[in-house]
N, C-alpha and C positions, 0 to 999 in steps of 0.2 A: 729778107734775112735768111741764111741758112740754117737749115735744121740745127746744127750744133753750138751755133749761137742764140736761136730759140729756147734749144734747151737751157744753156746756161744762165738767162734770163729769167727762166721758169722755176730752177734751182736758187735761183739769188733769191726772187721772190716767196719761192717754198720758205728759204732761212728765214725769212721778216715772220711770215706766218709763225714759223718755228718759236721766235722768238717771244710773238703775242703767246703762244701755248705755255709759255715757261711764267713772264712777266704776268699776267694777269692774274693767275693763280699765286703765286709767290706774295706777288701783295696784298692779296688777300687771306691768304693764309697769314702769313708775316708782318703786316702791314709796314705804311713805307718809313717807318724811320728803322729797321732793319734793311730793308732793299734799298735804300736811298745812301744808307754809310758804307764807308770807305773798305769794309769786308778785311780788316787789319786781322780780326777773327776767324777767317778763313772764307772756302769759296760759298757763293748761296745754296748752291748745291746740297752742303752738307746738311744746310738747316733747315731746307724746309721737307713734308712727307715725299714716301720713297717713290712714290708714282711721278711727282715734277721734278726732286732731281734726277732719276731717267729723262725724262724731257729735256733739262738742263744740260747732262751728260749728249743728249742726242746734237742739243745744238751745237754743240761745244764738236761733236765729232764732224758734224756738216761745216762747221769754217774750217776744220784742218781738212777735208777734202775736196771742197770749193776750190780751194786755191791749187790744188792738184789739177782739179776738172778746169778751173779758169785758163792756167797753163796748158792745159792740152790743146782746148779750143785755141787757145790763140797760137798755140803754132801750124794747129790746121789752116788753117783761114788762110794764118801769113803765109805759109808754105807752099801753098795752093794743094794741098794735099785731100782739102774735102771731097768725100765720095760717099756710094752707100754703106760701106762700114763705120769711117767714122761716123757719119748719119744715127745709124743702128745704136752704134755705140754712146751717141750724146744722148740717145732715149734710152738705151738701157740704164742708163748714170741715174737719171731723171727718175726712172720708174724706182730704180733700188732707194733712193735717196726718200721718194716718198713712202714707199713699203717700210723703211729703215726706222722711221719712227712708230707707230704704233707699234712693229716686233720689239722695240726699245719699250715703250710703254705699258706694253703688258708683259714683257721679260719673256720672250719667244728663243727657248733656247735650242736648237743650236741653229735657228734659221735667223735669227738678227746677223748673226754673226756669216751665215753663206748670203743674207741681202747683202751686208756692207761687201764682201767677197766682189761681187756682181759689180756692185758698180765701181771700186777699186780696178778691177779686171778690164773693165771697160775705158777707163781711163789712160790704162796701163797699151791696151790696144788704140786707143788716137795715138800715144806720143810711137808709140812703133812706126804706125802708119806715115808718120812725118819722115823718120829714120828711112824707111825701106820703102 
């Protein structure tokens, strides 16, 4: 498998984890017949302590850029465009994405925001790579 499709398997896998991070605590905090309704009330986010909806907020920001990073990878791949930068760059994705949460977590300002930077940037360099 090539590195930039490792990574992105490692990323998808990061989100499940992500996910147990949010989900576990929420229902215990909350228990499940708030977690389990229809959220007509608004997002879980909002109601449970500020430390898990950061976590919430984190995962919620790892789908909107999976699917960036998913798109990249697959036009390396299909392109035949892989090489060591996109390389570089599906582990750069990978490190920022995991860096990204605990600076989410403990509210790391203003380095949450140059991790997502990082790996936005990297992402931003595969679809280049494909282009040129």
């Amino acid at each position: 498998m090539s590195p930039e499709l490792t990574a992105l398997v490692l990323a998808a896998l990061l989100q499940c984890l992500q996910f147990l991070l949010v989900a576990i605590p929420a229902n215990l905090e909350l228990g499940p017949r708030v977690t389990l309704a229809p959220r007509d009330d608004g997002p879980l986010s909002e109601k449970v302590s500020p430390r898990i909806g950061r976590l919430a907020r984190a995962l919620q920001n790892h789908f909107e850029g999976l699917i960036l990073f998913a798109i990249a990878v697959t036009a390396v791949i299909l392109s035949g465009s892989a090489g060591p930068l996109t390389a570089a760059c599906g582990w750069i994705y990978l490190a920022a994405r995991i860096l990204y949460v605990p600076a989410y977590y403990f509210g790391l300002v203003p380095w949450r925001s140059c991790i997502w930077s990082a790996g936005w940037a990297a992402t931003v360099v595969m679809l280049l790579a494909v282009l040129l």
